[in-house]
SEZA-527709 format. One record per atom (N, C-alpha, C): residue in one letter; atom name; z negated, x negated, y negated. Coordinates in pm, whole numbers, plus 50000, padded with zeros to 5 digits. Layout:
<res:a atom:CA w:Z u:X v:Y>
...
//
This chain:
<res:x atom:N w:68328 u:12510 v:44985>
<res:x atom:CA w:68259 u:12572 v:45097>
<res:x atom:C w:68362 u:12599 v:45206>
<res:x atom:N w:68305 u:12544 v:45316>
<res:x atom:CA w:68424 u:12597 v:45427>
<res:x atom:C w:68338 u:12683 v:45576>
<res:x atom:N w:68427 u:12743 v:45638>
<res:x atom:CA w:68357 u:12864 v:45683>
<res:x atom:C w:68428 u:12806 v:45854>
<res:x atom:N w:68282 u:12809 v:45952>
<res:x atom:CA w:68318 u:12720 v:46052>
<res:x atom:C w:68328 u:12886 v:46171>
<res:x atom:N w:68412 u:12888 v:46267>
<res:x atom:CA w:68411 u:12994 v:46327>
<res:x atom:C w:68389 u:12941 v:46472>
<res:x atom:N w:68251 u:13015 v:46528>
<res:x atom:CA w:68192 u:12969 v:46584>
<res:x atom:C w:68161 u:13065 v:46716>
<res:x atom:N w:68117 u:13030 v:46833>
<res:x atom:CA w:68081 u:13092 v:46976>
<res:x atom:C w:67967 u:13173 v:46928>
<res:x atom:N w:67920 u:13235 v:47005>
<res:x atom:CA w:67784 u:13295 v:47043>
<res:x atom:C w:67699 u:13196 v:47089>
<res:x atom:N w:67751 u:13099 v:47187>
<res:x atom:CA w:67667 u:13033 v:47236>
<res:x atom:C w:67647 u:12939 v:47123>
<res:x atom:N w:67761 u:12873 v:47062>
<res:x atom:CA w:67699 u:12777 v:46934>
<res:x atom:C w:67610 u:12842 v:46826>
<res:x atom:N w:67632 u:12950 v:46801>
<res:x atom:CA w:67536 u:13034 v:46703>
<res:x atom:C w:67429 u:13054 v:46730>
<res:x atom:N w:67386 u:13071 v:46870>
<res:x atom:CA w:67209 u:13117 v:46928>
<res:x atom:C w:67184 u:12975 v:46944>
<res:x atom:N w:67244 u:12869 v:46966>
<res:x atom:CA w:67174 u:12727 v:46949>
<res:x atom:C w:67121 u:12704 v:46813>
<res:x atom:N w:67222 u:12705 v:46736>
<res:x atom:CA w:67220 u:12715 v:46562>
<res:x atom:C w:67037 u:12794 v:46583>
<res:x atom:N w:67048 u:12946 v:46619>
<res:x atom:CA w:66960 u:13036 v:46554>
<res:x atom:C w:66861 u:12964 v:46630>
<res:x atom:N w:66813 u:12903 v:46770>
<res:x atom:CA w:66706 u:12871 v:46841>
<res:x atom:C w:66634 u:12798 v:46768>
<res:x atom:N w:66699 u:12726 v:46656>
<res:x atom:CA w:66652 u:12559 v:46605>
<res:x atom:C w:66592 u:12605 v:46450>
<res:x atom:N w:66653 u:12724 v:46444>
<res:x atom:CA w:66672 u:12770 v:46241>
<res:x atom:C w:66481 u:12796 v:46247>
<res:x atom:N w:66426 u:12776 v:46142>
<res:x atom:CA w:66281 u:12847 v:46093>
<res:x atom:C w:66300 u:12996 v:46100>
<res:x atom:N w:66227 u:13051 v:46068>
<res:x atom:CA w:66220 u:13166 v:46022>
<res:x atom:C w:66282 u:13169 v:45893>
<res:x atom:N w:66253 u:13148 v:45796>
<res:x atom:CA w:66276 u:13174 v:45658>
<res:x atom:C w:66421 u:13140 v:45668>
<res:x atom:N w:66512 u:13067 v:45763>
<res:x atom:CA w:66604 u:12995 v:45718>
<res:x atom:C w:66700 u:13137 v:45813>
<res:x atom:N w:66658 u:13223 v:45871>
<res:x atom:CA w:66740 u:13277 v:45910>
<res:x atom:C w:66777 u:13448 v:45875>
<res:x atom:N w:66671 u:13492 v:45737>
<res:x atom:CA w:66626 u:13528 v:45634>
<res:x atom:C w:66789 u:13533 v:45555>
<res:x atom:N w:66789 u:13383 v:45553>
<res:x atom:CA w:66911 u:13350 v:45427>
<res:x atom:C w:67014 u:13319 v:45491>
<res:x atom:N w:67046 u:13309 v:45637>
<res:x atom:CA w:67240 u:13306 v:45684>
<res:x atom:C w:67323 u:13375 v:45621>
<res:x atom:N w:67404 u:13305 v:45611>
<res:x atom:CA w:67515 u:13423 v:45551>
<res:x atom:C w:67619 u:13430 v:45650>
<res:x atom:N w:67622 u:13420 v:45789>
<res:x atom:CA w:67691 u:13411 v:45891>
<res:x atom:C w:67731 u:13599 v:45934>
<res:x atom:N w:67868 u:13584 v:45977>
<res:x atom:CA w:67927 u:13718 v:45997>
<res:x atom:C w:67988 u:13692 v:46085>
<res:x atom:N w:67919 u:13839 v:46226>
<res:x atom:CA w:68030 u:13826 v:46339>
<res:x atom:C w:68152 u:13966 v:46342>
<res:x atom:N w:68203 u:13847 v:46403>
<res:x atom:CA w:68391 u:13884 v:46381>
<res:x atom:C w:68407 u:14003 v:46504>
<res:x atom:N w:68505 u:14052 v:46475>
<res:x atom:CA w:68515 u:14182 v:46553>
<res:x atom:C w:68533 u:14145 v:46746>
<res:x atom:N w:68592 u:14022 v:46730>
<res:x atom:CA w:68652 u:13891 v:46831>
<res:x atom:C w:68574 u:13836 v:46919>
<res:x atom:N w:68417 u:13866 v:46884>
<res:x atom:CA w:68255 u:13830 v:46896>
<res:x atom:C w:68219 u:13698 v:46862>
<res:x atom:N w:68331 u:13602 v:46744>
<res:x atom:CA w:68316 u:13489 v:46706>
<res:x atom:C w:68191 u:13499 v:46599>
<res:x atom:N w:68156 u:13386 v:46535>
<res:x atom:CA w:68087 u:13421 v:46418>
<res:x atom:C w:68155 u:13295 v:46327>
<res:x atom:N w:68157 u:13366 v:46187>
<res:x atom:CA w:68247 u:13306 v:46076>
<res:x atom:C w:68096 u:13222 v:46016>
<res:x atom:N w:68065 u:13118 v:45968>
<res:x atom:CA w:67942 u:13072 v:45936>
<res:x atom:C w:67951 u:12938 v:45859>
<res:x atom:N w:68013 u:12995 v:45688>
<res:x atom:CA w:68024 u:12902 v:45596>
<res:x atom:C w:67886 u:12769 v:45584>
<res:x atom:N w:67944 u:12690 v:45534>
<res:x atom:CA w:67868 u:12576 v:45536>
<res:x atom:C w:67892 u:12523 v:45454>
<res:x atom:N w:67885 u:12417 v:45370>
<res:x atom:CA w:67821 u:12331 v:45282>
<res:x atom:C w:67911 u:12224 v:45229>
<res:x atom:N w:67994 u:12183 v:45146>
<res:x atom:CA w:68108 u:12063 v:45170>
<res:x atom:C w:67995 u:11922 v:45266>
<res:x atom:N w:67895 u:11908 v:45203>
<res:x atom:CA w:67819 u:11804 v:45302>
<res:x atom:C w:67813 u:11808 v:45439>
<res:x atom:N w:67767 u:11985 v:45504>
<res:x atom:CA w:67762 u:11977 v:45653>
<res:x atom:C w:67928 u:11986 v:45663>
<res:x atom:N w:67986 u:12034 v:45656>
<res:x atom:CA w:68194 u:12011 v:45656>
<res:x atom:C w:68174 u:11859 v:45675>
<res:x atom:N w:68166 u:11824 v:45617>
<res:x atom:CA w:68171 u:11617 v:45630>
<res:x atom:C w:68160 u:11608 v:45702>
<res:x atom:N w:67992 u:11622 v:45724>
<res:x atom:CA w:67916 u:11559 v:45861>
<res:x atom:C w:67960 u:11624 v:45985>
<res:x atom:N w:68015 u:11738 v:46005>
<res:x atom:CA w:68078 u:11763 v:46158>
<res:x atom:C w:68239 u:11731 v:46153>
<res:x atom:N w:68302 u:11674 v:46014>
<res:x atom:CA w:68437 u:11629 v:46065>
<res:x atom:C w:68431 u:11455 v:46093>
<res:x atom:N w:68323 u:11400 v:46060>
<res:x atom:CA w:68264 u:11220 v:46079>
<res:x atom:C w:68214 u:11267 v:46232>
<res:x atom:N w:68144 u:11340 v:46297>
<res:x atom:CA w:68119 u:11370 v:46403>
<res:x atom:C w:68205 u:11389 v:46510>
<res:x atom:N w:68345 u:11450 v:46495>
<res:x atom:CA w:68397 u:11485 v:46580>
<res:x atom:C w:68472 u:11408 v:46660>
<res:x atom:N w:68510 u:11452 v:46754>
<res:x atom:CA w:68594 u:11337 v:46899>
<res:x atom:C w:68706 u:11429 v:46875>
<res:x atom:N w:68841 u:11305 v:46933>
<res:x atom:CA w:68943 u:11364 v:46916>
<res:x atom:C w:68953 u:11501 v:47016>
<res:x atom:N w:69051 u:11593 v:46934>
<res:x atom:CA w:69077 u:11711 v:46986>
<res:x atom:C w:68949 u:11847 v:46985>
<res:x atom:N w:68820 u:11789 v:46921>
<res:x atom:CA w:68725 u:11940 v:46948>
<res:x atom:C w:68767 u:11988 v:46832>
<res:x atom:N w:68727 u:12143 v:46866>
<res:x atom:CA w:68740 u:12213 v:46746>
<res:x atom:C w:68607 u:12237 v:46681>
<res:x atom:N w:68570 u:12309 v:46550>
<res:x atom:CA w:68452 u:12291 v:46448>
<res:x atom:C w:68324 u:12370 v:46580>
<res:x atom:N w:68364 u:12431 v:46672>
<res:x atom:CA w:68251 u:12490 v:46763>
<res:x atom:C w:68223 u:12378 v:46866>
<res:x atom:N w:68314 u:12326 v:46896>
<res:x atom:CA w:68291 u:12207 v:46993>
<res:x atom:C w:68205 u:12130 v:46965>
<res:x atom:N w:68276 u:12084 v:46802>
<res:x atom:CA w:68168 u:11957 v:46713>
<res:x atom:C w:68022 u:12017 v:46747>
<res:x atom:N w:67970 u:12144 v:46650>
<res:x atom:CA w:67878 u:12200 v:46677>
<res:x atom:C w:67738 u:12183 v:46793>
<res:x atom:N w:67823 u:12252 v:46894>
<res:x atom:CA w:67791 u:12292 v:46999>
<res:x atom:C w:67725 u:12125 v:47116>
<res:x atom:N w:67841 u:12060 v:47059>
<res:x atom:CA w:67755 u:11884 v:47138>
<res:x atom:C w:67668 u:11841 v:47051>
<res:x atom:N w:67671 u:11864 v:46918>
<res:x atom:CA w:67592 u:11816 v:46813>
<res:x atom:C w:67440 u:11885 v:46849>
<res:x atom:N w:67426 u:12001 v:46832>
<res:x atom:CA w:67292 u:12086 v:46851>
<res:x atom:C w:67254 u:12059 v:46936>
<res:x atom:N w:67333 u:12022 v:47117>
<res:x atom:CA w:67263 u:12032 v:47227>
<res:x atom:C w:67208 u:11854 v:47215>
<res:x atom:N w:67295 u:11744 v:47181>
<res:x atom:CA w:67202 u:11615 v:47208>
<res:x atom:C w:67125 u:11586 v:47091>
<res:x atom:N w:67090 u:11697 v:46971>
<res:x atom:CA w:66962 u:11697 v:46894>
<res:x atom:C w:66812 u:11755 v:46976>
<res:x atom:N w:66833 u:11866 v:47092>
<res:x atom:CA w:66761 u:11911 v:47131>
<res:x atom:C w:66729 u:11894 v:47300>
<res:x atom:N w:66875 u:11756 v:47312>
<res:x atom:CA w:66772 u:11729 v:47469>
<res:x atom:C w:66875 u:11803 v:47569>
<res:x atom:N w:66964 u:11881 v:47538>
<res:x atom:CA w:67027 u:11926 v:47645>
<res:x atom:C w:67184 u:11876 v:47707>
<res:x atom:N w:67195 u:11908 v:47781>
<res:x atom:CA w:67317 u:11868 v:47862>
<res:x atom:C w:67464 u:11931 v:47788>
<res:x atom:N w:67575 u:11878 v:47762>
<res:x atom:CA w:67689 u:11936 v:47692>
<res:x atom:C w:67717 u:12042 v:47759>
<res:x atom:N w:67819 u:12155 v:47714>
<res:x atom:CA w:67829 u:12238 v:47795>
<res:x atom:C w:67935 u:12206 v:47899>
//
């Protein structure tokens, strides 16, 4: 399990997209820093390190990933 530390803004994308029930069961914790720590899965770990462009970090990956699933412009 690896634990991705993440924006606000990548986290309320995350939460915009989550069901209900699925947000019930996060186990996501924000950091004193206003990051959020938000373990994940060895599978999703894969799939956002096969995803990534050189130089982003695990919020970057994230954060382009969620927005061209849902249509929006990178930040």
């Amino acid at each position: 399990m690896r634990v991705l530390i993440l924006s606000e803004e990548s986290h309320g994308l995350i939460l915009g997209q989550a069901r209900p029930r699925m947000l019930a069961r996060s186990d996501a914790t924000l950091r004193e820093d206003g990051l959020w720590e938000v373990p994940v899965d060895d599978e999703v770990a894969a799939a956002i390190d096969h995803a990534r462009l050189q130089g982003e970090s695990d919020d970057d990956v994230v954060s382009r990933l969620v927005r061209e699933a849902i249509g929006l412009r990178p930040s």
